[in-house]
N, C-alpha and C positions, 0 to 999 in steps of 0.2 A: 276599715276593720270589719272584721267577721262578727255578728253579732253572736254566733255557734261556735267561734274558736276559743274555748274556754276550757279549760276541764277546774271542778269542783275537787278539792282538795280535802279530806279530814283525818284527823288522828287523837292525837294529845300529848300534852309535855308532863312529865314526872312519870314513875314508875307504874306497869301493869299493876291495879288490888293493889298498893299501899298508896295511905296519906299521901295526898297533896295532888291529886290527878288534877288535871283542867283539861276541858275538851277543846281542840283548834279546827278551824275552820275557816277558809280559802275560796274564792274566785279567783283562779289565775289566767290572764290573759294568755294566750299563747301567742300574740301578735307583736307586743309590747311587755313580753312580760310583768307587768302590772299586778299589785296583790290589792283585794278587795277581804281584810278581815272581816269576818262576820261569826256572831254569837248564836249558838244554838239552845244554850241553856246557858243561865247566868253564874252559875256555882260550879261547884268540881264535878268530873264525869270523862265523858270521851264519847267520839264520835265513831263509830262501828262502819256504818254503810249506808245507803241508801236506790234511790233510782229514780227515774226521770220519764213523765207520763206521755212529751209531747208539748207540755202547757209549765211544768212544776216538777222540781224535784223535793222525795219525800229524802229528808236525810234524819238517822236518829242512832240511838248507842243507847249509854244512862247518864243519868245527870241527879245533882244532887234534888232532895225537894223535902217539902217542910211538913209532910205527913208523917205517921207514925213509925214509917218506914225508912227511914233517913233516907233513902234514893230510890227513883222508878225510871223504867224506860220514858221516852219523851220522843212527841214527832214535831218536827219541823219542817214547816211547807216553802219551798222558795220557786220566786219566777224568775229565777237568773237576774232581777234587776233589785227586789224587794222581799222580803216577809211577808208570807199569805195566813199562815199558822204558827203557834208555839205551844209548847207547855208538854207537862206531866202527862202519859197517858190514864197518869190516876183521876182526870179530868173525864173520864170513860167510865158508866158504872160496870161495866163487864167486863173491865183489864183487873179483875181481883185477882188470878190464877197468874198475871205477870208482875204483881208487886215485888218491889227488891232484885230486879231483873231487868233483863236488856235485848234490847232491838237488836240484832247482829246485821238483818239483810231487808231487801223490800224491793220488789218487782211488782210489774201492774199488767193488768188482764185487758185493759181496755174499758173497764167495767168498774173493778177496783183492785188495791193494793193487797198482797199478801206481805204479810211481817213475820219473821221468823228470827228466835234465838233461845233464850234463858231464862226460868218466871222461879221467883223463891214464894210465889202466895201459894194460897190453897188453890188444891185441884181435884176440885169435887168431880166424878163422884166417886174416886179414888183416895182421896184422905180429907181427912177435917182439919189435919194441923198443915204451918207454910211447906212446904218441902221444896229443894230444887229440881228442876226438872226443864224438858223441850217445851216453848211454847209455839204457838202457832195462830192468826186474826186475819182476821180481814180488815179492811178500813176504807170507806170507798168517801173520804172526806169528812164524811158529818159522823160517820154511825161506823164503833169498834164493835168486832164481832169473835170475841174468842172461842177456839175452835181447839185446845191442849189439851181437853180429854179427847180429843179422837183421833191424837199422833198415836201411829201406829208403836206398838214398843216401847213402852214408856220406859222411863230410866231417867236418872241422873246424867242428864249430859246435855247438848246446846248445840240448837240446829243454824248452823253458821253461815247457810247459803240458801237460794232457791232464784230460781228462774223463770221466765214462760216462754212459752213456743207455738201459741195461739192458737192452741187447744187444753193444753192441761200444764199446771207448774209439776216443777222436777223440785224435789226438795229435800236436804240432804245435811247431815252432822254425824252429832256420835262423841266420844273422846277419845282420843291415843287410837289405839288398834281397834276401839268401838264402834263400825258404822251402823248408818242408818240412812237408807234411802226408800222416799215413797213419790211416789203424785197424787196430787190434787187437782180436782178438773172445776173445782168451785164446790163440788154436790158430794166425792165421795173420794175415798183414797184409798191407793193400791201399794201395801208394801213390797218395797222391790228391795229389798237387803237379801233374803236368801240367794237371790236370782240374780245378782251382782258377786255374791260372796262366793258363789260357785263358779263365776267366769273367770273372776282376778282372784286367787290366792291371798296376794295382800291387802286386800281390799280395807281399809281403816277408816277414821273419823274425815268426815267429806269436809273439803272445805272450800271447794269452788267447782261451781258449775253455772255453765254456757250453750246456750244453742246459738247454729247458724245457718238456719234454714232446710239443713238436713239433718244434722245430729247432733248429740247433745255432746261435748267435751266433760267427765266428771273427774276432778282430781281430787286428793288429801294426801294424808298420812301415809306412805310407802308406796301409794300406787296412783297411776292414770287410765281412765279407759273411756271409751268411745260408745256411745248407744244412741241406736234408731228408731228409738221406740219398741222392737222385738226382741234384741238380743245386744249384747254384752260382747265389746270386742278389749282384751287387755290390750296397753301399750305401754304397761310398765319398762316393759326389757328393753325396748328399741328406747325410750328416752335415757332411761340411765346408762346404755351402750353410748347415747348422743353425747354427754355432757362430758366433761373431761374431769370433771372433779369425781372420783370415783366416791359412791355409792349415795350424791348430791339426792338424785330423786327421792331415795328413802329417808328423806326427810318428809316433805311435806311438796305437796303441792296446791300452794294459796291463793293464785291467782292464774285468771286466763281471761283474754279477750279475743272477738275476732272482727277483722278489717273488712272484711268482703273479698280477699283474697286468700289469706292465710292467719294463723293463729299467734298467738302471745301469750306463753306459759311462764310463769315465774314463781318459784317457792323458796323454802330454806327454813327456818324455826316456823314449824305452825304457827296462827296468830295467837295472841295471849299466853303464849307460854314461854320460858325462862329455860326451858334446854337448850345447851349448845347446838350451833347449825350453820351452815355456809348459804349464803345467798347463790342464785343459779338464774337463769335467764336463755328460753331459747326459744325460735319461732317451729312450726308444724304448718307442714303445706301440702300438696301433692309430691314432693319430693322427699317429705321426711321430714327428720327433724333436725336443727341448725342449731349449733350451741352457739350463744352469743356472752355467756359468762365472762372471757377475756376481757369483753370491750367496758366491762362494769368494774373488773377486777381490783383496779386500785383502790376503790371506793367502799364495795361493797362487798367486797370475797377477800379480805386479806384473810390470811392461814391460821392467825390467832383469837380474832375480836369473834363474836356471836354478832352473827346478822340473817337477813332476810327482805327478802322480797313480799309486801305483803298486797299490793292490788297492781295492777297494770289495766290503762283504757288505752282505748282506738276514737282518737281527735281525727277531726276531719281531715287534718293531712299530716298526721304522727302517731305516733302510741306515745304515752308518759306511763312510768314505772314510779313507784313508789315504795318503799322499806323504813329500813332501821339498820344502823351497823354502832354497836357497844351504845343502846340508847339512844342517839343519834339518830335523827330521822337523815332519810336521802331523799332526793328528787330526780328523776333525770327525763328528759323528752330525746326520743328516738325517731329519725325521717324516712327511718329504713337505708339510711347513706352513713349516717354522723351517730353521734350520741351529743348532747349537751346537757352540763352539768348544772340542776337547776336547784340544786339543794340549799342555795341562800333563802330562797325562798320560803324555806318550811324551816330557818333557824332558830323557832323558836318551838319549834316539833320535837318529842324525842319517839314518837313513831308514826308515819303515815300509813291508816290503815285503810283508808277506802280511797279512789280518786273514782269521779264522774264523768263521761262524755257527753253534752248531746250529740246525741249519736243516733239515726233513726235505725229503729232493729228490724232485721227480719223474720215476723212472727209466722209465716204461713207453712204448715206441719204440711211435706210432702213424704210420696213412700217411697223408700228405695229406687234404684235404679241398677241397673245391672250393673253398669260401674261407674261412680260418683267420680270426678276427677277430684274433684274436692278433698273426699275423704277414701283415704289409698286400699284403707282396710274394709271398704265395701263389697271387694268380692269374699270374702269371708263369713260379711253379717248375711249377703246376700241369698247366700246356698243358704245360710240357717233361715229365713226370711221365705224359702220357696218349700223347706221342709214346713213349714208351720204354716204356708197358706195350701201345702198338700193335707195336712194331719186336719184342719177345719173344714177342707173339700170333702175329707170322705168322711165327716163326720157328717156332714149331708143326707138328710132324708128327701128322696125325690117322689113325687103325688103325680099322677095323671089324672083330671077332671074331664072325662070323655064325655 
């Protein structure tokens, strides 16, 4: 057996916000399907997301705890075999601005962890009283470092995603039609929402994003699009042209992974929220996009219940998908041949919202190329990629030292 063929499993059973939530959490073998439950927090909560350093995965949501606050975010350290960390981040003196709030995502630099979601404390130096709002930290093991007053754009709403690419995180939320995208290089951050908002029309609350070696995949709310670091290619049209459920993509797009070959988009009801919505499933390659919806349909696209697709990962020799259809959590592992239906598994789930691979990523930021085989819409970013390194040429002053 693989000692890498795993993928980490989280969600929770009982309703999103009402009484009675419990977070669930999973090691599943993908060899022997085998379930290894494990406890992240001992009270009611839910498990959001997480990410995997190399060494540990950081996984975390909210959970309840016995401060004034009735619940805080919480991180959990695991080595795939054991518990390394637990607890409250109120264990932190400097998580006040995420009291009553939650961990939605967590990717790592090499260096340390970026965490990103939801904080109901105070956010000096913007108010004195709790208010809700985006938060944002670092966390490199020992030492929490919040960083919520200097999201760009402040507002009421919950940064649901963020990634790295081994130069600077991509990092992205919003609510409903509200985005918000910036990076973060460690040191400073550049909001990138108008400059997304002007390329996709529907550009809405981000709820997933991916790099893979050359570009960053960003989906949510109505829309999908592609960036290279310079510029902003849509691909709303061609996915919702792809899918056969008409107007599937504008819903949401939650989830994406990539193989080292081709991609893994899944969406349908944004996460956390209670609108009707049809699960969807398709892969993006060199070729396009592939609608795979049919082969999930009985399960998780029937025509009446509300469902969704809410993570999908790339295992060493599969992708596993993850949702919810009428509360109900699903499972399913994909070999790129079959589907198998793995939803006994999570039976005591009523939604999977995060799944884990280890999976070694490819961090190293390259530039363009004339034409990416990878990515189809490269000659598009590219002319706009050679106007911008002409507009900084002739912004050039040239000196002769004779």
């Amino acid at each position: 057996m693989s000692d890498s063929n795993y993928v980490m499993v989280g969600g929770q059973n009982g309703t999103w916000f009402e009484s009675g939530q419990a977070p669930r959490l999973e090691k599943v073998d993908l060899d022997d399907y085998s379930v290894t439950p494990l406890t992240p927090v001992p009270g009611g909560g839910t498990v959001w997301g997480g990410g995997w350093n190399g060494s540990q995965w950081l996984i975390s949501g909210w959970g309840e705890d016995d401060g004034a606050n009735g619940s805080n975010p919480y991180i959990y350290l695991y080595d795939g075999r054991s518990q390394v960390l637990g607890g409250s981040v109120d264990q932190y003196e400097a998580e006040s601005s995420w009291r009553g709030g939650d961990i939605f995502a967590a990717s790592y630099s090499g260096k340390e962890w970026l965490l990103s979601g939801l904080g109901s404390g105070v956010l000096p130096p913007l108010r004195s009283q709790p208010n809700n709002h985006m938060s944002l930290s670092t966390f490199d093991g020992h030492d929490f470092t919040d960083l919520s007053d200097s999201i760009p754009r402040q507002r009421d709403a919950i940064l649901y995603t963020n990634a790295w690419n081994g130069q600077y995180w991509l990092v992205g939320g919003g609510y409903g039609d509200d985005g918000v995208l910036f990076s973060f290089d460690g040191v400073s951050m550049v909001d990138l929402t108008a400059q997304i908002a002007q390329a996709v029309p529907s550009f809405g609350s981000v709820q997933s994003i991916a790099w893979n070696g050359y570009y960053w995949l960003i989906g949510g709310v109505n829309f999908l699009a592609a960036y290279d670091g310079y510029a902003f290619a849509d691909l709303t049209n061609k996915l919702d042209s792809a899918l056969t459920q008409s107007g599937a993509c504008c819903t949401s797009v939650n989830a994406m992974a990539w193989n080292g070959a081709e991609w893994m988009l899944g969406g349908g009801t944004p996460v956390a929220q209670t609108d009707y919505g049809q699960a969807w499933l398709a892969t993006y390659s060199s070729t396009g996009f592939v609608d795979l919806t049919p082969e999930i349909k009985p399960l998780a696209t029937d025509s009446i219940p509300n469902s969704s697709i809410l993570d999908v990962a790339a295992a060493p020799n599969s992708w596993v998908i993850g949702g919810y259809l009428s509360n109900r959590a699903f499972l399913y592992e994909y070999t790129g041949k079959s589907f198998t239906n793995l939803s006994d598994l999570v039976s005591n789930f009523a939604y999977v919202n995060w799944i884990g691979a280890e999976r070694a990523q490819n961090n190293s930021q390259r530039s363009p190329s004339a034409h990416n085989h990878a990515f189809p819409e490269s000659r598009m970013i590219m002319s706009q990629y050679k106007e911008w390194v002409a507009d900084r040429l002739r912004s050039f002053e040239i000196y002769r030292f004779d």
